[in-house]
N, C-alpha and C positions, 0 to 999 in steps of 0.2 A: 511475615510472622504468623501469618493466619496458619499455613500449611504445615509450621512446624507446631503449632498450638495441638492441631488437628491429628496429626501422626504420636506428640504425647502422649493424648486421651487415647485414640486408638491403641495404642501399645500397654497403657494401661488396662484397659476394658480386657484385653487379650488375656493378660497376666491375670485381670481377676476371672474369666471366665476361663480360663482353661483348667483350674486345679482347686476350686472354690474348699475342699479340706485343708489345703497344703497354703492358706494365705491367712491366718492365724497372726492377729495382730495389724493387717495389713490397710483393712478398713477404717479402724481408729487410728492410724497413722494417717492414713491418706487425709481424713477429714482435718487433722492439729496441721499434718505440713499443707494442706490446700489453705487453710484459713491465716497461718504464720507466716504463706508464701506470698498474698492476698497482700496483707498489709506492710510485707517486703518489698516492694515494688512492681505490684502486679505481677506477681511470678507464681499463680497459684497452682497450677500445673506443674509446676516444677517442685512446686513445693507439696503438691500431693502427692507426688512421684519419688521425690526422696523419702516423704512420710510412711510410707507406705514399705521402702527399703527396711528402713530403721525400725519401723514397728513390725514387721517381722521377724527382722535378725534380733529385738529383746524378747518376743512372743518365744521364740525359740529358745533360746538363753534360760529364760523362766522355766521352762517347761523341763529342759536337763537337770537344772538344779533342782527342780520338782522329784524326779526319779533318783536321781542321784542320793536326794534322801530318803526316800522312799527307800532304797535299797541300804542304807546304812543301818537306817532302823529296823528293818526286816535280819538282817545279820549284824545287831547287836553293836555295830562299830560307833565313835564317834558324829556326827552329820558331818555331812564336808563344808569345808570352808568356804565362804564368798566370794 
């Protein structure tokens, strides 16, 4: 178990150092699924590692829906829907 523990955080470490603008969301994830995954069964690794998913794909999400209205209100349309 040690060596796959060890190859998660490495793949993680990776993810965050390779593109540190483009992970947006990623660190506040990783911290809620490291500590969720903690008191899941010792799976905090796993559980930083999906957090870290999740909190960028809403980080993301947020941020469309950000422009999205931004550009309604700029051309006068309705906001777009939720």
């Amino acid at each position: 178990m040690t060596i796959s523990k060890f190859a998660a955080g490495a793949a993680l470490a990776a993810m965050l150092a390779a593109a540190p603008a483009a992970n947006a969301g990623c660190l506040t994830g990783a911290a809620v699924g490291g500590v969720a995954g903690h008191y899941a069964g010792h799976h905090a690794v796993v559980g930083a590692i999906g957090g870290c998913v999740v909190g960028h794909h809403m980080a993301v999400m947020k941020k469309r829906r950000e422009a999205a209205a931004r550009a309604a209100a700029r051309n006068g349309g309705p906001p777009p829907r939720p």
